[in-house]
N, C-alpha and C positions, 0 to 999 in steps of 0.2 A: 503318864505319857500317852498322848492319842495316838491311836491307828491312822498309819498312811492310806488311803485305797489304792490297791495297785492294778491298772488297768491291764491285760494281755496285750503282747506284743503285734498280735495276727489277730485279732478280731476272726468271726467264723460270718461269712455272709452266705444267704441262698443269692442265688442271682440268677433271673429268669431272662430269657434272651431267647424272642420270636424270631426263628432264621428268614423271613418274608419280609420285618422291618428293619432287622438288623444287619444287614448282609456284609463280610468281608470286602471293603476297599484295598485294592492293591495299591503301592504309592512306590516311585520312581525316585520322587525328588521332594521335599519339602521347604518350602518358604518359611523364614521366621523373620517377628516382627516385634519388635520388644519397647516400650517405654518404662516411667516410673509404676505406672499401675499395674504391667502384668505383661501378658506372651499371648501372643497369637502365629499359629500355626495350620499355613495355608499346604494342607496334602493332597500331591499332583501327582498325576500321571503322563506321560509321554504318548501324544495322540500316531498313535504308528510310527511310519518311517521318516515322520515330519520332523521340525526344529519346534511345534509348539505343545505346549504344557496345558491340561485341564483341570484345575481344580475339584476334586471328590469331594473334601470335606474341609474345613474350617474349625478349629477347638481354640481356643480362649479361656487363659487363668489367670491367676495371680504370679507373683513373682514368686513368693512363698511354694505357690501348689508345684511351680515348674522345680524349684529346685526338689523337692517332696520326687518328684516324677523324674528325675535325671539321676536320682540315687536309686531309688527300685528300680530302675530299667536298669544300669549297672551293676547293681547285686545280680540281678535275673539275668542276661548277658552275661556275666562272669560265673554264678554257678550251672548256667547251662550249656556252656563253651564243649565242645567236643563231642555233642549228645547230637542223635539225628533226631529227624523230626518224630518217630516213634516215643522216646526218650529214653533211647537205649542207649550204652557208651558206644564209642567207637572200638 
Protein backbone atom coordinates (compact mmCIF):
# COMPACT_ATOMS: atom_id res chain seq x y z
CA UNK A 1 0.00 0.00 0.00
CA UNK A 2 1.56 3.64 -0.85
CA UNK A 3 1.94 6.55 1.40
CA UNK A 4 -0.38 9.41 1.07
CA UNK A 5 1.82 12.73 1.55
CA UNK A 6 -0.01 14.75 3.91
CA UNK A 7 0.25 18.39 3.40
CA UNK A 8 -0.16 20.79 6.87
CA UNK A 9 -3.17 22.43 7.31
CA UNK A 10 -1.47 26.19 8.14
CA UNK A 11 1.66 26.15 6.20
CA UNK A 12 4.29 28.38 8.37
CA UNK A 13 5.30 31.64 6.09
CA UNK A 14 7.92 34.54 6.94
CA UNK A 15 6.26 37.58 5.45
CA UNK A 16 8.12 40.76 5.20
CA UNK A 17 6.25 44.02 4.97
CA UNK A 18 8.01 47.53 4.49
CA UNK A 19 5.60 49.87 6.44
CA UNK A 20 6.82 52.98 3.75
CA UNK A 21 5.24 50.76 0.82
CA UNK A 22 2.93 48.99 2.40
CA UNK A 23 0.93 51.35 4.43
CA UNK A 24 -2.74 50.48 6.12
CA UNK A 25 -5.82 51.76 3.88
CA UNK A 26 -8.73 52.45 5.65
CA UNK A 27 -12.10 51.55 3.61
CA UNK A 28 -15.61 52.82 4.43
CA UNK A 29 -17.37 51.20 1.74
CA UNK A 30 -16.44 48.62 -0.78
CA UNK A 31 -17.51 48.05 -4.48
CA UNK A 32 -17.85 44.38 -5.86
CA UNK A 33 -17.81 43.31 -9.30
CA UNK A 34 -18.16 39.76 -10.27
CA UNK A 35 -18.32 37.85 -13.63
CA UNK A 36 -17.70 34.08 -14.72
CA UNK A 37 -13.76 34.60 -14.32
CA UNK A 38 -13.39 36.09 -10.95
CA UNK A 39 -14.12 39.30 -8.39
CA UNK A 40 -12.95 42.51 -8.43
CA UNK A 41 -12.96 44.61 -5.44
CA UNK A 42 -13.01 48.41 -5.68
CA UNK A 43 -11.96 49.62 -1.57
CA UNK A 44 -13.27 53.20 -0.96
CA UNK A 45 -13.28 55.69 1.26
CA UNK A 46 -15.65 58.59 1.97
CA UNK A 47 -13.86 61.85 1.00
CA UNK A 48 -15.09 63.95 4.23
CA UNK A 49 -18.42 65.42 4.78
CA UNK A 50 -19.06 65.02 1.09
CA UNK A 51 -21.57 62.33 -0.79
CA UNK A 52 -18.36 61.13 -2.92
CA UNK A 53 -16.26 57.91 -2.56
CA UNK A 54 -12.32 57.52 -3.51
CA UNK A 55 -11.00 54.54 -4.54
CA UNK A 56 -7.70 53.28 -2.35
CA UNK A 57 -7.22 50.23 -3.82
CA UNK A 58 -8.45 47.60 -6.44
CA UNK A 59 -7.84 43.48 -5.77
CA UNK A 60 -8.87 41.13 -8.34
CA UNK A 61 -9.24 36.96 -8.09
CA UNK A 62 -10.52 34.19 -9.10
CA UNK A 63 -14.00 32.89 -8.17
CA UNK A 64 -12.23 29.96 -6.43
CA UNK A 65 -9.48 32.41 -4.48
CA UNK A 66 -12.79 34.61 -3.41
CA UNK A 67 -14.67 31.92 -1.95
CA UNK A 68 -11.02 30.58 -0.29
CA UNK A 69 -11.17 34.33 1.20
CA UNK A 70 -14.89 34.60 2.38
CA UNK A 71 -14.31 31.38 4.60
CA UNK A 72 -11.00 32.47 6.32
CA UNK A 73 -12.23 35.88 6.84
CA UNK A 74 -15.35 34.07 8.64
CA UNK A 75 -13.38 31.52 10.61
CA UNK A 76 -11.08 34.79 11.65
CA UNK A 77 -14.33 37.13 12.29
CA UNK A 78 -15.86 34.35 14.34
CA UNK A 79 -13.04 33.04 16.35
CA UNK A 80 -11.98 36.66 17.14
CA UNK A 81 -15.62 37.90 18.09
CA UNK A 82 -15.44 39.43 21.54
CA UNK A 83 -11.58 40.01 21.68
CA UNK A 84 -10.38 43.82 21.70
CA UNK A 85 -7.93 44.92 19.57
CA UNK A 86 -5.11 43.96 22.04
CA UNK A 87 -6.33 40.35 21.82
CA UNK A 88 -7.49 40.22 25.04
CA UNK A 89 -11.24 38.75 25.82
CA UNK A 90 -13.58 41.08 26.99
Amino acid sequence: MAQKKVEPQNPQFNINVNPENARILFTDTIFMNTNEDGVVLDIAQKVGRTNQMQIVSRIGMSREHAKKFIKKLSELLALTEGQKQTGNKN
